[in-house]
ROKOLVO-399422 format. One record per atom (N, C-alpha, C, O, CB): residue in one letter; y, z negated, x. Coordinates in pm, whole numbers, plus 50000, padded with zeros to 5 digits. Glycine has a CB too. Example, Ala and Ser with C-alpha at 12.3 -4.5 7.8 and 13.67 -1.06 7.14 Angstrom:
! ROKOLVO-399422
a494314922051319 a495504922051230 a496704922051320 a496684915451424 a495534909551131 s497754929251285 s498944928651367 s500034921351290 s501144919651341 s499404942851408 
***
This chain:
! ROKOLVO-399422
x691506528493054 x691926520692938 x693266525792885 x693346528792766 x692036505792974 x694226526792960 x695766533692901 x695536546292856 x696276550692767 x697006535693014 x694596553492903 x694126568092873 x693956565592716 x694996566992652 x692566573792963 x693016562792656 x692476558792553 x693346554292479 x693436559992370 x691606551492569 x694196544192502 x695056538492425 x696106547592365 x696566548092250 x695576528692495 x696406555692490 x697716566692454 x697096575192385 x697796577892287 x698536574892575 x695316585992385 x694856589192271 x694756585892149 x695186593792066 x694196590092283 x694266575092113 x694656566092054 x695646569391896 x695426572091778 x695296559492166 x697186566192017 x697966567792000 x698966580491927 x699946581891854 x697936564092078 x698106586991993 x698786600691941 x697756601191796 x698366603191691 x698586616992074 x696666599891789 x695836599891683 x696856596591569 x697256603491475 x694616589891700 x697166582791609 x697506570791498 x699136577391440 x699326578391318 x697646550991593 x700286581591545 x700796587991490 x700676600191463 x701676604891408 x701426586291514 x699976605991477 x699476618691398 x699466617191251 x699956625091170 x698046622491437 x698876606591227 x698326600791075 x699316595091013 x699536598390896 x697186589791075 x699846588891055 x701726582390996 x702346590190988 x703266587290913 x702766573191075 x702466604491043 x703266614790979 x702626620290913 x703386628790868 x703886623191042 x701546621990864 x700656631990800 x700156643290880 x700126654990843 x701286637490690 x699676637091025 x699536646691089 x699976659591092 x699586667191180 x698756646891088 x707576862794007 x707146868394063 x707076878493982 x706636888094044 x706346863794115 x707246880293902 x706786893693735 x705716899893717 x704886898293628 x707556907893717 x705736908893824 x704436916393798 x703756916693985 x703216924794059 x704876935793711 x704166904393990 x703766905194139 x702186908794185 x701896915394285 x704106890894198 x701286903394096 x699836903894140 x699216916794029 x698056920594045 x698986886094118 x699816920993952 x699566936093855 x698756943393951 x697676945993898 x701116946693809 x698846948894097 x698206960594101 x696896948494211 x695766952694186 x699326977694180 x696826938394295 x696416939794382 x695296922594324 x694686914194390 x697616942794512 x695586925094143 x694506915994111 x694126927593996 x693386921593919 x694916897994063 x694246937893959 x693746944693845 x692236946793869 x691696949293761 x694516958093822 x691336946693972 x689976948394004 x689106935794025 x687886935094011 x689926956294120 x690076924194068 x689426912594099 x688786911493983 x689206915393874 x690216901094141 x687416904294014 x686736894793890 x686936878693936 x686816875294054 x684826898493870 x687146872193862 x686786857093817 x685776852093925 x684646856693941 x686046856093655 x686486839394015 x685456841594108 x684966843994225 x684276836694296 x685156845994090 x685386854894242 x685296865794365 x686346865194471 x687536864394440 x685396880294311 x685816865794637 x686416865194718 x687876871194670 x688926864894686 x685706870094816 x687786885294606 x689116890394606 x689886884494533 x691046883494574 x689226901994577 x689576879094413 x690096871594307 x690856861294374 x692046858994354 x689056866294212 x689936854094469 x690566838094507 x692276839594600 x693266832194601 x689106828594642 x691906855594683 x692436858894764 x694036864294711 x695086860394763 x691526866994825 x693956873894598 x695126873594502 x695396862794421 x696626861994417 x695046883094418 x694996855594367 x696026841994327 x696406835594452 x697326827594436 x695256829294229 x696046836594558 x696836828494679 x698156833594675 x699056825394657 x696226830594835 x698426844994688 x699376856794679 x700656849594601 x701646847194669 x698656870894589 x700656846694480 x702026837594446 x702256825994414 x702936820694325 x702616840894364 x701286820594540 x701186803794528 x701686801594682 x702056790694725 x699336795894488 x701626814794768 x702186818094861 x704006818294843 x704836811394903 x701476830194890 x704216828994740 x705656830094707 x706266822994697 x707226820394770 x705996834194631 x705806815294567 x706426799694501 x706616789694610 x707496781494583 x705296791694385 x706046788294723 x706516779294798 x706056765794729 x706926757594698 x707976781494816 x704576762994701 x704146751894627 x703936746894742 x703256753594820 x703036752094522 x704396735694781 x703946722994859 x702216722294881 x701386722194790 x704496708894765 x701996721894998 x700436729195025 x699606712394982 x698396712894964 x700076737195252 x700116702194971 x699166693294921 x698826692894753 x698036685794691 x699676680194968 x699546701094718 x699256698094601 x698016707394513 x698216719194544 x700546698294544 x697116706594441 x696596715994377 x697126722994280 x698286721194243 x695746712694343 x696506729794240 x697216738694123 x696596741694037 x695476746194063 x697716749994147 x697076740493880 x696336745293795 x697736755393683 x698746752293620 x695336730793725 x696926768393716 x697476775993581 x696906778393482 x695706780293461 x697856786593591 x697996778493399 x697106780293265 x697616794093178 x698756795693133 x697316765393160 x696516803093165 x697266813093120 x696706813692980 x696296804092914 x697186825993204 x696766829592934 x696336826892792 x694556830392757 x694176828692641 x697396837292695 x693636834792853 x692606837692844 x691416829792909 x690236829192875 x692736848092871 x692456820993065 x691766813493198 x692696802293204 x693836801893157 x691726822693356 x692016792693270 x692886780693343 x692146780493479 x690926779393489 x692836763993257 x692856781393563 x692696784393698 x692856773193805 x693936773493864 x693596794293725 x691956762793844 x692526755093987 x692176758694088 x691106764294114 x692286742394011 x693206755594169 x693376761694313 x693206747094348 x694026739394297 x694906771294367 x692096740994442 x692356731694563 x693286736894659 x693306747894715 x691126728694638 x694186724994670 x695276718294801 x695246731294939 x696026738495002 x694376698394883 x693946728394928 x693456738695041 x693286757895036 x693126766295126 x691976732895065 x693416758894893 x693496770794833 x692226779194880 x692126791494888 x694856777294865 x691296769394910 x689876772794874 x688666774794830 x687666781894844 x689676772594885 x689296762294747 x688476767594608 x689276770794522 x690506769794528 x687566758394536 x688416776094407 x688936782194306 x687736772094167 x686616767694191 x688796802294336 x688346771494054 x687846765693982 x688616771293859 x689826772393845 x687796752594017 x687576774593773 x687996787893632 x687496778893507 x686356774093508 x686796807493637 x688216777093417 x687606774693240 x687666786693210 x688636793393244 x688506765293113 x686656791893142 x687306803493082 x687766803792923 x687486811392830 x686356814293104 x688586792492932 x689096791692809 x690736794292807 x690256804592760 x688686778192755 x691586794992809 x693176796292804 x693896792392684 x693226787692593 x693596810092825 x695176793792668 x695906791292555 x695896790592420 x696326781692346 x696456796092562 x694896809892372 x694606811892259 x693456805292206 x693356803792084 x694576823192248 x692256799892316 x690896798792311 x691496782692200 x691156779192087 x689836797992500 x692816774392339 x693086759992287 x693576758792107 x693186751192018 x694466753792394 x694476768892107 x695476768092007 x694426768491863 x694566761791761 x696686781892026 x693276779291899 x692456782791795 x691046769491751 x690596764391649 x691866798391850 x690806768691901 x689876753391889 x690316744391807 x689656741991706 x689776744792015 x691506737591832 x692196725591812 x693286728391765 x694226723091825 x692346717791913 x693506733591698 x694186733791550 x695996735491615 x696976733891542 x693746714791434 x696076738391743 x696946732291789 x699006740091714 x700126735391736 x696396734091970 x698666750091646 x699816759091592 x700106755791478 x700966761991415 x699616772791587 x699386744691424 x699276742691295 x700306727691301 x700876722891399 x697516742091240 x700276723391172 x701016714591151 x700546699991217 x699356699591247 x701156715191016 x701266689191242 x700976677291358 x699926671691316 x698936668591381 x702046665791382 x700196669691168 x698776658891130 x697586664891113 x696656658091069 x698856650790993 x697356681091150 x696226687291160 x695946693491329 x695026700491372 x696316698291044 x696676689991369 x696746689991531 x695796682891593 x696036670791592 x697966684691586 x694606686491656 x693376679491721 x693556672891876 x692596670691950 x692196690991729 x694896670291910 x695266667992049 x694776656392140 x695086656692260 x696566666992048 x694176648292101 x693346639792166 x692156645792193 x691816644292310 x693156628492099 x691266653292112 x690316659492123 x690526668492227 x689896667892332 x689986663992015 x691296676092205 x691466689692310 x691556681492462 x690906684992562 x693226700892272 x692516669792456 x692366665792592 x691236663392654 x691056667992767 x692936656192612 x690276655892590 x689136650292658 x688026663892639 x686976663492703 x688606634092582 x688216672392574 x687186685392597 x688076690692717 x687346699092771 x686966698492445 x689096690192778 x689706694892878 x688676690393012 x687836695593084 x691236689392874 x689656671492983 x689086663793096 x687426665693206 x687026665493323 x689046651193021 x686966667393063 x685386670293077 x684876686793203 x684106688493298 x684846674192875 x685876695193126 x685966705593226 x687066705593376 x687396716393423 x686326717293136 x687336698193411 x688546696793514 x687496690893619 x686566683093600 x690066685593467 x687986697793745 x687336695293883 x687246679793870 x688216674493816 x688296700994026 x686236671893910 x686056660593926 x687116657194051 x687826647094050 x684606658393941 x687106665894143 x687996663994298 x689296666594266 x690106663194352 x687596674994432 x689826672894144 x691236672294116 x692246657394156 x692086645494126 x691226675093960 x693446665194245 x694146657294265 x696256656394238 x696766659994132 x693536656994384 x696806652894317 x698226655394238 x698306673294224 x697926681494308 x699796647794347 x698816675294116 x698836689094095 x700506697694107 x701666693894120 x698136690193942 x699966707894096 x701486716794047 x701176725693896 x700136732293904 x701986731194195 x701616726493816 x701256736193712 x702226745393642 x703406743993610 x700676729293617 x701356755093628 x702286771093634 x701986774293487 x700826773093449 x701586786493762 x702876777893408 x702386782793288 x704056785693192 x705116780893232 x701136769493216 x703976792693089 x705136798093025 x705686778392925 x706886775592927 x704456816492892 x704906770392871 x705116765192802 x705946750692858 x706186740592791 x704036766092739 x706256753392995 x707326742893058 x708446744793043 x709186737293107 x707346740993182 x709026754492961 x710606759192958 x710586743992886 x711206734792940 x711286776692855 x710056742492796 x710286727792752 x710726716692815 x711886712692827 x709366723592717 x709826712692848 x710246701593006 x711106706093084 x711876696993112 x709096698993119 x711406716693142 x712606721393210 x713846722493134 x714846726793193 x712376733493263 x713906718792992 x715366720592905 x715306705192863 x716146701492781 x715396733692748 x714666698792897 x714876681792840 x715186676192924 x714786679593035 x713826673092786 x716346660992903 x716476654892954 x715906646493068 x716596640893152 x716716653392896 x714406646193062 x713846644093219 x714526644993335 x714886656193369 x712946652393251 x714776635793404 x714906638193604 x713806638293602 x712956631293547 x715556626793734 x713796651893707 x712876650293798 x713056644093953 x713966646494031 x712446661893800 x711816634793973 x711966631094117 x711966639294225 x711106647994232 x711146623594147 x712936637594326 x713346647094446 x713536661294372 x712966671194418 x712066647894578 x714206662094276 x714146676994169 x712866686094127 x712926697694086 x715016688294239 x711666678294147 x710386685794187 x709586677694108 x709096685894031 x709926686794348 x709066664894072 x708396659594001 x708626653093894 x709536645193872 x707966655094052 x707716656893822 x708066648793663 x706886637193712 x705866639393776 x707606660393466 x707516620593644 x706706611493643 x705836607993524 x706236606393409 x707346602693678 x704876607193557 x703486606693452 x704206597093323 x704216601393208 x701746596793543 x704656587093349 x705416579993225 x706156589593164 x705536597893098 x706386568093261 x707056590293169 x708106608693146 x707616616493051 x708016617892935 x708056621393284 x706586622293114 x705936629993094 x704616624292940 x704356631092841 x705526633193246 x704356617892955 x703666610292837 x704326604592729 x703656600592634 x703006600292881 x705626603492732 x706726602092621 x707046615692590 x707126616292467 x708086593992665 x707246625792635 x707636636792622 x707046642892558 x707526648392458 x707816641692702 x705796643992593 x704056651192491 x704016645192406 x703386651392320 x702366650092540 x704426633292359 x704136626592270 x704906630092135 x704446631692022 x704256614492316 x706166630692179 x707296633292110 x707136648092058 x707586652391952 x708536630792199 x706316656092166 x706866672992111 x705496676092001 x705336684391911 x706926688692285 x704676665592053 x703216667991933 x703596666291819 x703036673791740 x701916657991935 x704716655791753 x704806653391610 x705636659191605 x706466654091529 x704896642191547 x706096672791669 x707926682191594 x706606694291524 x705486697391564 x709806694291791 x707336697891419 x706966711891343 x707206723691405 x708386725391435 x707646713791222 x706506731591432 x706316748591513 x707716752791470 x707966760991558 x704836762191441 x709056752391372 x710046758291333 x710956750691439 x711866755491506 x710316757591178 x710486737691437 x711426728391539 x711696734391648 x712816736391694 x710876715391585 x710236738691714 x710166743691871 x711686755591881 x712676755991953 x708246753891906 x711116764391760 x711576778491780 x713216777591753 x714016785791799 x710746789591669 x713616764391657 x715226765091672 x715626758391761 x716806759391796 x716016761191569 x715046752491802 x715466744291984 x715446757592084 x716516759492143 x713836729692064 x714756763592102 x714326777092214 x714446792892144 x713596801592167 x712446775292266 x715286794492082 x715186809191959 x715006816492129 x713866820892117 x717196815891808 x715296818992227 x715386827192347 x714286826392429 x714136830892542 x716466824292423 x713226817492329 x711706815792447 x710786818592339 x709976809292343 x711266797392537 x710466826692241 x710106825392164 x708696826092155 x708076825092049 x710706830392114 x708066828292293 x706706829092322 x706496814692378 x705366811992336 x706306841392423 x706856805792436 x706676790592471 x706536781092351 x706096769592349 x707906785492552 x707066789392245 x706906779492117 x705536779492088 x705046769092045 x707716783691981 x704716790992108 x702856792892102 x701906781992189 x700846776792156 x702366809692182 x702656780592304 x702076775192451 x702106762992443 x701106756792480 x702786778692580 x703146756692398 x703636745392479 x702526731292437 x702056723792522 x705456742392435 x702296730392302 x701496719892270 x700016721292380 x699586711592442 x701196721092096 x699376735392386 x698426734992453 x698296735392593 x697276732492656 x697916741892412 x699596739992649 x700046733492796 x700246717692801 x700646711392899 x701536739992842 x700026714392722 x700806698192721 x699336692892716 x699016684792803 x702076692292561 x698596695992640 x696836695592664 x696686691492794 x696716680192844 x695966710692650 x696446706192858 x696046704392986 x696376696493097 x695626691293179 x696126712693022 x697736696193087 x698866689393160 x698106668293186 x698016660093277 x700716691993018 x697806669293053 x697706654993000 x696296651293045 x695966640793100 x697916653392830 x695406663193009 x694086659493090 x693946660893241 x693146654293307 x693016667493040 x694836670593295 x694916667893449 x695416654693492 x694856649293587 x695806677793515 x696676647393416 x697386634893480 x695826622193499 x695586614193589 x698976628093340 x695076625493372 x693806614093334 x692776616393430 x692166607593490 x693056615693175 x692576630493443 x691666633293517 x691566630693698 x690536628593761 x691626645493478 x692766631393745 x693406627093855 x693676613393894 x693456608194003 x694406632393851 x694216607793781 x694886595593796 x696046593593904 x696196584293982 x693886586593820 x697276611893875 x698306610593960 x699386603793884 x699276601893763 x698706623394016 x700176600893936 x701506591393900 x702416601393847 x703266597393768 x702276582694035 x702406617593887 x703226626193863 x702666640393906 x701816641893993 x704406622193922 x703206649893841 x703316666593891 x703666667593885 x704546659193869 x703106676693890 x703896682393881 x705246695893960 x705046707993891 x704286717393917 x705016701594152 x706046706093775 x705786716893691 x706966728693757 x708106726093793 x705996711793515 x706446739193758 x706466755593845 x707036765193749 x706526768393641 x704766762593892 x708406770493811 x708886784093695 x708406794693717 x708946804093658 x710316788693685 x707066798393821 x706876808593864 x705756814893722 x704556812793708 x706376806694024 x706796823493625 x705926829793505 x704606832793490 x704016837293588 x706296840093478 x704086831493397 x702556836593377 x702376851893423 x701606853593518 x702096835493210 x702806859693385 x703516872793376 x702426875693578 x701626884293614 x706066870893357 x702896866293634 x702856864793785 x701876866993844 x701646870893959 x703106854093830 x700796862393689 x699116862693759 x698516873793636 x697336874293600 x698016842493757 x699396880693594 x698996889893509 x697406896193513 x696866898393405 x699976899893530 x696706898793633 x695636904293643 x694416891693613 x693366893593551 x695666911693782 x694716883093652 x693926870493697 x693686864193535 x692636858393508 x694956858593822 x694716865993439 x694536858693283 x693176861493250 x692706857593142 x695556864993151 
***
């Protein structure tokens, strides 16, 4: 029911405004999607990062969105990513033509049913990492937080992003459609909070 409502929500103001680096480069360049080897190199800088082993993981890059179960044994692939979102759902475009309720629940629909509290890796958190948010124990953003926050960055204009961040100038592309995913994992889960990760996209370079 709050799910809905906060869709909803974003709808309704939509309409009132007028709507690691190259760590895995050589030893995922052969993996396919999938594949023992594949599963075996994304472990590789989920290893590094030092992600808290209960948590799952979902990255989102620009071609794949990737979950890793807790257990880092399964693997679970959309093969949709950033550009697939941005181009679906209108998402680069101006707010009141922004499809972001939609994109969530075409998310939701694809997200592990067994998904649980997550960690998520992706370029478009410089955001959340430059806003006023605490994070709890310095590590979690709380799902409330975090749902004011998306909310707020859905109705700013693409020029907004880029004079807030002129030094990230590729997160200004990402961030609405990281905020997607982000939003359909919290629904899809029904966690109280995640753990958004500076470990760069760049990281799983082979794996996108």
């Amino acid at each position: 029911m709050h799910n809905d409502k906060y869709m909803r929500k974003l709808d309704t103001l939509g309409q009132e405004k007028n709507e690691l680096s190259d760590l895995l480069a050589d030893s995922t360049e052969h993996a396919e999607h999938g594949t023992e080897d594949h599963l075996v190199a994304l472990k590789k800088p989920v290893w590094a990062a030092e992600i808290p082993n209960h948590l799952d993981i979902i990255h989102v890059g620009e071609n794949h969105i990737h979950i890793l179960s807790s257990s880092l044994e399964t693997l679970h692939v959309i093969p949709n990513g950033i550009l697939d979102l941005n181009h679906q759902f209108n998402l680069r475009k101006a707010p009141n033509q922004r499809q972001i309720a939609l994109c969530i629940k075409w998310l939701s629909c694809r997200l592990p049913p067994t998904l649980q509290t997550f960690a998520c890796i992706g370029r478009g958190l410089h955001a959340l990492q430059h806003s006023a948010i605490e994070l709890e124990q310095d590590r979690y953003c709380l799902r409330e937080d975090f749902l004011l926050f998306a909310q707020q960055l859905a109705l700013q204009e693409n020029h907004t992003f880029a004079a807030n961040s002129p030094s990230k100038p590729l997160w200004v592309q990402e961030v609405i459609a990281l905020h997607c995913v982000i939003l359909a994992g919290l629904f899809k889960s029904g966690a109280s909070k995640f753990m958004p990760h500076t470990l760069e996209s760049n990281s799983l370079t082979g794996l996108i």
